[in-house]
C-alpha positions as CSV (number, residue, x, y, z in Angstrom):
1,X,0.0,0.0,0.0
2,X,1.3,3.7,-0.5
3,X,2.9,5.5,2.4
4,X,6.0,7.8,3.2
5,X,9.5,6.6,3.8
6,X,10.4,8.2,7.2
7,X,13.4,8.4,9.0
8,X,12.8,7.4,12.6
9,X,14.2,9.8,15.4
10,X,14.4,9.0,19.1
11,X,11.2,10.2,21.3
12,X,10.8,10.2,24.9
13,X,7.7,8.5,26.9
14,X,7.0,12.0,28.2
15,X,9.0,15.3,28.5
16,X,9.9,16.9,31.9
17,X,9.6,20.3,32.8
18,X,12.6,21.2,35.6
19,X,12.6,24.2,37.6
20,X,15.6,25.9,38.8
21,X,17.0,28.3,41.2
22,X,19.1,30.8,39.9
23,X,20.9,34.5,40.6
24,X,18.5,37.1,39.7
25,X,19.8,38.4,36.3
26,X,18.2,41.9,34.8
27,X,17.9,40.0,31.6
28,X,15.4,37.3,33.0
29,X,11.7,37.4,32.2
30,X,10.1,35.3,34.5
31,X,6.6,36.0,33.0
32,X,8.2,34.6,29.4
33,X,9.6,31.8,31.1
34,X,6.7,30.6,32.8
35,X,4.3,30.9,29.4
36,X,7.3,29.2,27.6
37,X,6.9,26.2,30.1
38,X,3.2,26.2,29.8
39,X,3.1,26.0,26.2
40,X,5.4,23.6,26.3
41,X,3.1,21.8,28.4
42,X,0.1,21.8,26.7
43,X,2.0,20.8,23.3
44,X,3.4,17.8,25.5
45,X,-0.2,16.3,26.8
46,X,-0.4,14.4,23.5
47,X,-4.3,13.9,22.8
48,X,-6.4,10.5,23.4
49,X,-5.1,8.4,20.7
50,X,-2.2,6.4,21.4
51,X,1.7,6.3,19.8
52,X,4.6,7.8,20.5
53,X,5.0,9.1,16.6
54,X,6.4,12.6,16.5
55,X,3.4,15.3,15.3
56,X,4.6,16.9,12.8
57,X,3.8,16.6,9.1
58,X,3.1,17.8,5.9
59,X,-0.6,17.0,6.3
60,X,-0.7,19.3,9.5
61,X,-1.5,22.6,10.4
62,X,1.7,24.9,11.4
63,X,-0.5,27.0,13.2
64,X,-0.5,27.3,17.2
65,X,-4.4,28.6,17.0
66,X,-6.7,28.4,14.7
67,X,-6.9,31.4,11.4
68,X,-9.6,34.1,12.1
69,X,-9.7,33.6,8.5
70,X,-8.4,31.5,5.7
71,X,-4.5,30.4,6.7
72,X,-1.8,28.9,3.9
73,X,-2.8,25.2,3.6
74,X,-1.4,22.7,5.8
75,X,-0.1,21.0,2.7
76,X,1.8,23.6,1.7
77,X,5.3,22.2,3.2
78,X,7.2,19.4,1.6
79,X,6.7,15.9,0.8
80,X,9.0,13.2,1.6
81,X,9.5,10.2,-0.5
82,X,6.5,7.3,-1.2
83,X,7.1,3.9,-0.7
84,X,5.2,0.7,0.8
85,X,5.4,0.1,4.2
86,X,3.1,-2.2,7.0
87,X,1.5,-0.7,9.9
88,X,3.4,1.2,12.1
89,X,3.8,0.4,16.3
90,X,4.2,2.7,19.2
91,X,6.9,0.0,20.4
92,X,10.1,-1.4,19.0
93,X,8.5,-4.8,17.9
94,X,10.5,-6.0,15.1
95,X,6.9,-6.8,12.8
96,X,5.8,-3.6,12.6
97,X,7.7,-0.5,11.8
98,X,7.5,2.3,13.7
99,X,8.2,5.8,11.7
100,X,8.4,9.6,12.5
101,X,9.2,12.7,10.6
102,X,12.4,14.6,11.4
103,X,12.1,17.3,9.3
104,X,8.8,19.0,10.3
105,X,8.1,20.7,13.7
106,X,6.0,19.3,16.6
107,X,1.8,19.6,15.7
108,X,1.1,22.5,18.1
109,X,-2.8,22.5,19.4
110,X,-5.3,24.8,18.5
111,X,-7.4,26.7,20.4
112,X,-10.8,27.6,19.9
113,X,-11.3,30.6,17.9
114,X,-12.6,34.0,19.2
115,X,-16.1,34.9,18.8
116,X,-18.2,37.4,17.2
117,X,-19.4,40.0,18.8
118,X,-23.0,40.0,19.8
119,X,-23.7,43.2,17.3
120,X,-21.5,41.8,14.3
121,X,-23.3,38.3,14.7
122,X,-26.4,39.7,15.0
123,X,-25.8,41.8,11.9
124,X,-24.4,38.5,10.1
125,X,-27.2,36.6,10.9
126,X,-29.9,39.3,9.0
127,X,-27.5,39.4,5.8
128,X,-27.7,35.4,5.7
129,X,-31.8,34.8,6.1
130,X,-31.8,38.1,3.5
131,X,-30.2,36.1,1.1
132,X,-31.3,32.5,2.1
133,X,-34.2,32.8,-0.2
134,X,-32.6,34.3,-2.9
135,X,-29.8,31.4,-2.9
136,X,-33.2,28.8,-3.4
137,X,-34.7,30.7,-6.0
138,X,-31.5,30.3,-7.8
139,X,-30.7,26.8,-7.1
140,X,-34.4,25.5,-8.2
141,X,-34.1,27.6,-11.7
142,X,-30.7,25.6,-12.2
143,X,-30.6,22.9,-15.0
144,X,-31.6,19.0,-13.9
145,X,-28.5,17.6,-15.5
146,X,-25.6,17.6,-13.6
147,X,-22.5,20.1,-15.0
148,X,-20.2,18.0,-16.7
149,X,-16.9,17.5,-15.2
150,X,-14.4,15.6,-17.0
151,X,-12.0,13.4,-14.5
152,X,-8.5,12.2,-15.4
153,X,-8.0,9.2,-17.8
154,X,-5.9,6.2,-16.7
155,X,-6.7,7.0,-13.2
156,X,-5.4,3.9,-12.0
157,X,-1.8,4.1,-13.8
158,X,-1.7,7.8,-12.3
159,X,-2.3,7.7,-8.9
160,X,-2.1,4.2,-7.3
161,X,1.8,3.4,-6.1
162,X,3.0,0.4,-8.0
163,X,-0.2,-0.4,-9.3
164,X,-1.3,-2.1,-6.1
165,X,-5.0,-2.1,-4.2
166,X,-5.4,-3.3,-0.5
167,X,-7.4,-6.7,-0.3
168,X,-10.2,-6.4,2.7
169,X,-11.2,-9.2,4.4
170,X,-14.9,-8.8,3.6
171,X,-17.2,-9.9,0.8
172,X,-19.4,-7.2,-0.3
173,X,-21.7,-9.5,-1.6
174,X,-22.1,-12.5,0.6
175,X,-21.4,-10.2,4.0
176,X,-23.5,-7.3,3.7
177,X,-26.6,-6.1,5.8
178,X,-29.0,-6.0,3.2
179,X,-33.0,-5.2,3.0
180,X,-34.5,-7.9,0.7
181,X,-35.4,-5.1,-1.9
182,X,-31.9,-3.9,-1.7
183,X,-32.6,-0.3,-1.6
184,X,-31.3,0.1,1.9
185,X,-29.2,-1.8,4.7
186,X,-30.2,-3.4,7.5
187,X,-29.7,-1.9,11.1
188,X,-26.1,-2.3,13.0
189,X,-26.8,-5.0,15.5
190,X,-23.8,-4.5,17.1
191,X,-24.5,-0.1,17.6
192,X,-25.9,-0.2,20.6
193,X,-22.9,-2.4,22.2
194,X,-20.6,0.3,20.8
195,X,-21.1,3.4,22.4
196,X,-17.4,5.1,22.2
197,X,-14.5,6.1,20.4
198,X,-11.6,3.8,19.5
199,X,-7.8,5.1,20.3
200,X,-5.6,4.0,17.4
201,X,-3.5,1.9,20.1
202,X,-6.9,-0.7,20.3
203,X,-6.4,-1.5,16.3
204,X,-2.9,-1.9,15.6
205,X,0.3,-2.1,17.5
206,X,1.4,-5.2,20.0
207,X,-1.3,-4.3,22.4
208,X,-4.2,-4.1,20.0
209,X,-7.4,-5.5,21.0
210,X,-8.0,-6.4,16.8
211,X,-5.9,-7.0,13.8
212,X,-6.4,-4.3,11.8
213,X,-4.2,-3.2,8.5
214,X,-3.1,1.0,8.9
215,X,-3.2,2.4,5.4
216,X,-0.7,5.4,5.5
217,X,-1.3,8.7,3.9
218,X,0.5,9.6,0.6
219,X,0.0,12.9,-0.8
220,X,-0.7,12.5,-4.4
221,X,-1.6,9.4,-4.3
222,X,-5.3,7.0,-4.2
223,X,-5.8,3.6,-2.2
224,X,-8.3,1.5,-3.7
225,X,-9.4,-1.3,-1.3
226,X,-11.1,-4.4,-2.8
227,X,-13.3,-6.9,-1.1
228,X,-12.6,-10.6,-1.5
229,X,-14.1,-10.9,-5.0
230,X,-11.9,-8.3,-6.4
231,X,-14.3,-5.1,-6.3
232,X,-13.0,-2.1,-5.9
233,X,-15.5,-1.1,-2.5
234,X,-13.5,1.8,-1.0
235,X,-11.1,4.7,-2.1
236,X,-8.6,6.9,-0.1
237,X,-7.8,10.0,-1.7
238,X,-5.4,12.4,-0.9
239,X,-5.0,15.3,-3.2
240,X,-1.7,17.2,-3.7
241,X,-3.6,19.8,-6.0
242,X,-3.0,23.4,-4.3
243,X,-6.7,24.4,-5.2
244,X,-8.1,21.5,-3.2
245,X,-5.5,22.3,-0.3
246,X,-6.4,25.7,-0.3
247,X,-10.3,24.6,-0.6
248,X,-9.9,22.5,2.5
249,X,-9.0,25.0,4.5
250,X,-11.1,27.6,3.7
251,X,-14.2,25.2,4.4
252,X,-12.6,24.2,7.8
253,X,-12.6,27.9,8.1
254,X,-16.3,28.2,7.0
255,X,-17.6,25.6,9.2
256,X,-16.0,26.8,12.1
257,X,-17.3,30.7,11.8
258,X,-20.9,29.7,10.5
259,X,-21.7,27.3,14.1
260,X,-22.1,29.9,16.2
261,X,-25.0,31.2,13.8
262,X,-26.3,27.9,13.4
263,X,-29.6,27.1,15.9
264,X,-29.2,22.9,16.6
265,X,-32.0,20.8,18.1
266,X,-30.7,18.1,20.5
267,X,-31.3,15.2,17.9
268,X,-28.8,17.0,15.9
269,X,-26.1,17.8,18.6
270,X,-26.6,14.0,19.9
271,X,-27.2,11.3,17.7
272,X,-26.5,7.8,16.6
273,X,-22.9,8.8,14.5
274,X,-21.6,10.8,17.6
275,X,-21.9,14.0,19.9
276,X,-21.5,16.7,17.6
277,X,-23.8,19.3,15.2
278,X,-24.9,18.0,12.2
279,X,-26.8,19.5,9.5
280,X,-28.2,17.1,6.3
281,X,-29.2,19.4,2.9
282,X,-30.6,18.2,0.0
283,X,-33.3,15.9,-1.7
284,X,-34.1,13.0,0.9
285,X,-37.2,10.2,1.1
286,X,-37.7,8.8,4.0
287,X,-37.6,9.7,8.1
288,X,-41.4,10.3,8.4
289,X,-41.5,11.9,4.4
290,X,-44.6,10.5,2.5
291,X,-42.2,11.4,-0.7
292,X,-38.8,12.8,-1.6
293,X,-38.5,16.5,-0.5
294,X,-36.4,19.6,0.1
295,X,-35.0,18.6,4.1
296,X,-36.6,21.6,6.0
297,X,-34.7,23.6,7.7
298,X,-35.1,26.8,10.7
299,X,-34.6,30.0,9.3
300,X,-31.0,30.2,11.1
301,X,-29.5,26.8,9.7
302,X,-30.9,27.7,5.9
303,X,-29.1,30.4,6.0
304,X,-25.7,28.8,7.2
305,X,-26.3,25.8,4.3
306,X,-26.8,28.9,1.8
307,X,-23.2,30.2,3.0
308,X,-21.9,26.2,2.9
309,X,-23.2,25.9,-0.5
310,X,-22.7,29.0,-2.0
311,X,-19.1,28.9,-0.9
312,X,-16.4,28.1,-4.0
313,X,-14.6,25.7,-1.1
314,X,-17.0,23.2,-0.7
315,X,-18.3,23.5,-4.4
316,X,-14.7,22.6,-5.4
317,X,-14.8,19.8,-2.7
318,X,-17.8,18.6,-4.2
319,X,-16.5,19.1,-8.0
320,X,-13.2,16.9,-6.9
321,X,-15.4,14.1,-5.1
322,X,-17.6,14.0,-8.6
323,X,-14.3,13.6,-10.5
324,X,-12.7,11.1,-8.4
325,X,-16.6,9.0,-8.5
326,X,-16.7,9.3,-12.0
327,X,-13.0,8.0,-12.7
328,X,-13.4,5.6,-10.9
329,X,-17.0,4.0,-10.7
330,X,-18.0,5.5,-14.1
331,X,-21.1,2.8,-13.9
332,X,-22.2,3.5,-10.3
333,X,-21.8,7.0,-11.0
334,X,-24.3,6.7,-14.3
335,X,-26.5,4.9,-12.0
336,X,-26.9,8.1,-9.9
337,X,-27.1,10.5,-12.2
338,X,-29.5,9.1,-14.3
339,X,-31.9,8.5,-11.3
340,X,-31.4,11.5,-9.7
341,X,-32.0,13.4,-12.9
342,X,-35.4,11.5,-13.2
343,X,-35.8,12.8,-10.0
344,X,-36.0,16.4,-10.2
345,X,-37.7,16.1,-13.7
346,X,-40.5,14.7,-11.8
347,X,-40.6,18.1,-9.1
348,X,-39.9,21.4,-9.9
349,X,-39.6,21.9,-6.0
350,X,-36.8,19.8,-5.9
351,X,-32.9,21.4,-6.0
352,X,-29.6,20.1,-6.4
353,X,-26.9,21.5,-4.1
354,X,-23.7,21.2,-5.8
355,X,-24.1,21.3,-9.7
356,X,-21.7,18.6,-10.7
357,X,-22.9,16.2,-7.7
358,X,-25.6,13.2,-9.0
359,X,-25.8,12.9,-4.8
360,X,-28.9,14.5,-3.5
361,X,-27.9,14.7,0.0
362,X,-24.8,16.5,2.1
363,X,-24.2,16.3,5.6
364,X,-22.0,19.4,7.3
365,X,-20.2,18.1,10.5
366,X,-19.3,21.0,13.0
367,X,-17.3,19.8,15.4
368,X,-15.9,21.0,17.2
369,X,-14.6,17.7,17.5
370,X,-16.4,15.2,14.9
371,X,-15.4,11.4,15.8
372,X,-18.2,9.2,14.5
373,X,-18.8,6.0,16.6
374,X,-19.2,3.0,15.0
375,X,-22.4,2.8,12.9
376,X,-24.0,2.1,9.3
377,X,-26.2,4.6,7.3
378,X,-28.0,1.7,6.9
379,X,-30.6,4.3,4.5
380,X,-28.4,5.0,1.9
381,X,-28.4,3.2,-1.0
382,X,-26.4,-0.2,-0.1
383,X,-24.2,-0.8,-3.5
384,X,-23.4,3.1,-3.4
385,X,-20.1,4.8,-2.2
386,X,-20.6,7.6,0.6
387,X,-18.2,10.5,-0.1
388,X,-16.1,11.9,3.1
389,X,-14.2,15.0,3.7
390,X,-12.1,15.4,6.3
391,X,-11.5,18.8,7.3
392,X,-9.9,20.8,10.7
393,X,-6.9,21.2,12.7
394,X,-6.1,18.2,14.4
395,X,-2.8,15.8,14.6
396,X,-3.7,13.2,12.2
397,X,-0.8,10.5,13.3
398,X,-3.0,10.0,16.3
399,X,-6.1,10.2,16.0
400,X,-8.9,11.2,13.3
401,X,-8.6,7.6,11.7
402,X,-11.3,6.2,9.4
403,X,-11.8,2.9,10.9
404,X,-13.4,0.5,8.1
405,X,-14.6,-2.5,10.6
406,X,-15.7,-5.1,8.2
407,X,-12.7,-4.3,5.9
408,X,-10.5,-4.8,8.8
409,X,-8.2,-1.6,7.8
410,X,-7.9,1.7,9.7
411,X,-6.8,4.9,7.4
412,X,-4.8,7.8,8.2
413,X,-7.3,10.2,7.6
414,X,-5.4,14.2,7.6
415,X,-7.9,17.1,6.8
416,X,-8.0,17.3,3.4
417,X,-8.1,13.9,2.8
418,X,-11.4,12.7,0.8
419,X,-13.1,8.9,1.3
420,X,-15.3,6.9,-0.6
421,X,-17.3,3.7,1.3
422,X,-19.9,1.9,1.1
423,X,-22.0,3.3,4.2
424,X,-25.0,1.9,3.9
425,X,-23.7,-1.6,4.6
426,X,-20.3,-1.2,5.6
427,X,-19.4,-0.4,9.4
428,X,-17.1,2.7,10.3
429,X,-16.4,5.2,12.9
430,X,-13.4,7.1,13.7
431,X,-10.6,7.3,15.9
432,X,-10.5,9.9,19.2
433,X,-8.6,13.1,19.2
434,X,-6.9,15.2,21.4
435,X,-9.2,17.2,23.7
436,X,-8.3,20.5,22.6
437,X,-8.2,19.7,18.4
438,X,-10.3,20.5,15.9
439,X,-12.1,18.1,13.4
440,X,-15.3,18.7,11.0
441,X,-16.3,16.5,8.3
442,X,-18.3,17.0,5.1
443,X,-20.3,14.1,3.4
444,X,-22.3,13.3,0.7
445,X,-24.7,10.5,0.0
446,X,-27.7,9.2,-1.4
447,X,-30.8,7.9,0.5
448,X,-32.0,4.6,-1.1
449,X,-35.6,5.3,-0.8
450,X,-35.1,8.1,-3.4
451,X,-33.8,5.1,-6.2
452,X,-36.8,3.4,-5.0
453,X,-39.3,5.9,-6.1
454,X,-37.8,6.5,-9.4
455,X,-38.4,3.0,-9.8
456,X,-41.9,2.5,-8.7
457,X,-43.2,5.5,-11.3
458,X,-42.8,8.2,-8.3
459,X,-45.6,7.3,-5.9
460,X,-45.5,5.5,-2.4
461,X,-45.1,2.0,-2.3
462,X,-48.9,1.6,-1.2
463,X,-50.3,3.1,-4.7
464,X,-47.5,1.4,-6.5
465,X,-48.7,-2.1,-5.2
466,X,-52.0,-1.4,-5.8
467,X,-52.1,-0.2,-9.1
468,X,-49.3,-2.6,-11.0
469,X,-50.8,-5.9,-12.8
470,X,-49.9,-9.3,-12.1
471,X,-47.5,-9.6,-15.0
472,X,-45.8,-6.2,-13.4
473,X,-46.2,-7.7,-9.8
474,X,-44.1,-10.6,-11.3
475,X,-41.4,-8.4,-13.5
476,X,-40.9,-6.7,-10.0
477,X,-40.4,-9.7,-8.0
478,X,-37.6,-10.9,-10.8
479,X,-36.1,-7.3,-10.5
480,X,-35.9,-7.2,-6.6
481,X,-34.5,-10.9,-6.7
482,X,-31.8,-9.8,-9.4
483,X,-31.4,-6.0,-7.9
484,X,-28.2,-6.9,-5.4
485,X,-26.2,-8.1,-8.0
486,X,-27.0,-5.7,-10.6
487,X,-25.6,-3.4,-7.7
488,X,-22.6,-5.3,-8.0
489,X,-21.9,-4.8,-11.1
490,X,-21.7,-1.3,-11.1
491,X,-19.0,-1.7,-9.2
492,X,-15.5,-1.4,-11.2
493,X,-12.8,-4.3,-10.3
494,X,-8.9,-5.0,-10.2
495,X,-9.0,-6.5,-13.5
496,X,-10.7,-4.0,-15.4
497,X,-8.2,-1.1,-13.6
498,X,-5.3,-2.8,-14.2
499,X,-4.9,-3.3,-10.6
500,X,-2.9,-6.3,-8.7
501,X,-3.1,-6.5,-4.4
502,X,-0.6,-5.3,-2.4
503,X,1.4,-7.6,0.3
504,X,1.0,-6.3,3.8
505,X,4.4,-8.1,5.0
């Protein structure tokens, strides 16, 4: 699998503070001293995660406190080498390699940023709703088609290191929790057991509780991981462009100023993916909806997803998600397109939020610190890849993982990293953080009951069972039994990329 070749350096358990007596000097600022110590300090407390891996990276933020507005992009600095290398260990077992960067500074932690004032949030808050409604109007006179975008050819070739996917012990076909229509998942058995956080420490390393495979991040470079039948079921992208850098940040930037004007319910701060704000935009069936509909929102949050949407960061993440999907998956990503075009066709009401997307829905995770616990979205659309963002100020060697349980791998996940899984049947959550870093996360998705009233001539399942013939009652019952693996098959495979698996040894 891709990674960095690191020179290791010698780190300490813990770092000791000593404090002196000395003759009083004129030159000697006590006050300097003692912030110089604290700082130190505070740097030193490490975060929740586990590893003894020194901070810094090219992937992190050089910052000691978070921008008041956009910053240079944390991949700015240099990149070392690529090369493949297994799973790193906090200790000096002689399996595993343990590696550290030399050449970079320590990851300092960021502090929250400061806060409006009440008059200037106040005054933000009437120029948002005054221009909420004009952002709709627009978006629903947009055209139905999706704006081309035109990916990179020989994707494969380009950006996979030798050539090589990773092999995940898990059949997508045969080990999936999947609805006997196939439009959704089933629901995690196991969520309710798992109500926490995983410290990297628990998944790899002589004292993990699994056996899990650490893909390590390579600027410039994609992971495709395959299941055991040789689909491609999951991508790690991590993009050396500068626009996308520079996009990353700015949205990190976005989502941290636009919470404070957001208004959350407690379903939204607390929920089954994790204690943190979340806001879901876009075309969505299900949840109580007799059909697919704009998700409602109050006055204060439609104004925060007009700024979200509006904003040229996240429409580039979006744009570079749709490339990567389309490169890629070029049959699944038909699949969507097609239906959701149908889709608006059918509802003038209905609007797309990102005009190259053929995803209906987004999520915007604000934080301040977003670590998912282990769940499935077991409504979206089960032979469909969920796209992930990860965005924020946070040291990624740590903590911040995407931990892909059924695959059996756990990813180095730095802000500004993208992800593409399988949510709706495949089980993930994230590695903790430090108590004092910042992580958001953007997502988007499709929710399977929209596919299913494409399919079903846009009505609710009660009408469409009463009004189809028995010769359409039996096409349907062929279709449901044959829907899985036509799913299947719109997934692309090692052979037809040119791809060969990767050793882990």
């Amino acid at each position: 699998m891709a990674g960095y070749s690191l020179s290791p350096v010698a780190l300490g358990t813990s770092k000791v503070l000593q404090a002196e007596y000395c003759v009083k000097r004129p030159d000697y600022d006590f006050s300097a001293a003692l912030l110089q110590a604290l700082r130190r300090e505070e740097i030193d407390e490490g975060c929740e995660g586990a590893g003894s891996e020194s901070a810094g990276s090219p992937f992190s933020s050089p910052l000691s406190s978070l921008p008041p507005s956009r910053s240079p992009s944390p991949l700015h600095l240099p990149v070392p080498p690529l090369s493949l290398s297994p799973a790193p260990s906090s200790s000096g077992d002689s399996s595993v390699k343990t590696q550290a960067l030399s050449n970079f500074p320590p990851l300092p932690i960021p502090s929250e940023p400061m806060s409006q004032g009440k008059s200037a949030s106040e005054g933000r808050k009437r120029r948002m709703k005054a221009s909420s409604k004009r952002n709709r109007k627009k978006r629903r006179q947009q055209p139905k088609e999706a704006a081309d975008i035109q990916p990179p050819e020989n994707v494969a070739a380009r950006f996979v290191e030798q050539n090589c996917a990773l092999a995940g012990a898990f059949s997508l076909e045969l080990d999936s929790p999947v609805a006997s229509t196939s439009y959704v998942g089933l629901l995690d058995k196991e969520e309710a057991v798992e109500t926490r956080a995983w410290r990297l420490a628990e998944l790899v390393g002589p004292r993990a509780k699994e056996s899990f495979t650490l893909v390590k991040a390579a600027p410039g470079r994609t992971v495709p991981i395959s299941d055991s039948e040789g689909r491609v079921v999951a991508l790690l992208v991590y993009p050396a462009n500068e626009s996308i850098k520079t996009a990353s940040e700015e949205a990190a930037c976005l989502l941290r100023d636009l919470r404070s004007e957001a208004s959350f319910t407690s379903k939204q701060k607390h929920h089954r993916r994790g204690n943190f704000p979340q806001i879901s935009a876009g075309v969505a069936h299900g949840g109580g909806r007799t059909r697919p509909a704009n998700i409602v929102q109050n006055p204060d949050n439609a104004a925060v997803v007009d700024q979200l949407v509006g904003s040229s960061a996240f429409q580039k993440l979006s744009g570079f998600a749709t490339g990567v999907f389309k490169a890629w998956v070029p049959r699944l990503y038909e699949y969507c397109g097609e239906h959701f075009e149908q889709l608006l066709a059918s509802d003038s009401n209905l609007t797309r939020l990102f005009r190259h997307s053929v995803l209906p829905v987004a999520a915007f995770n604000f934080g301040p610190r977003t670590v998912c616990l282990p769940h499935i979205d077991f409504g979206n659309l089960p032979f469909n890849l969920c796209w992930i963002w990860s965005l924020g100020w946070f040291d990624w060697r740590r903590g911040g993982h995407l931990i892909l349980w059924d695959l059996h791998v756990v990813v180095e996940f730095p802000p500004g990293s993208l992800a593409g899984i399988p949510s709706g049947v495949c089980r993930h959550s994230n590695t903790q953080i430090g108590k004092k870093e910042t992580r958001y996360s953007f997502t988007q998705y499709a929710p399977g009951a929209n596919f299913r009233w494409v399919d079903h001539g846009f009505q609710t399942e009660e009408d469409y069972l009463l009004s189809r013939s028995k010769a359409e009652a039996q096409a349907e019952k062929i279709r449901k039994q044959d829907r899985w693996a036509m799913g299947l098959g719109l997934f692309s495979t090692l052979e037809q990329l040119g791809l060969e698996l990767a050793s882990t040894q």
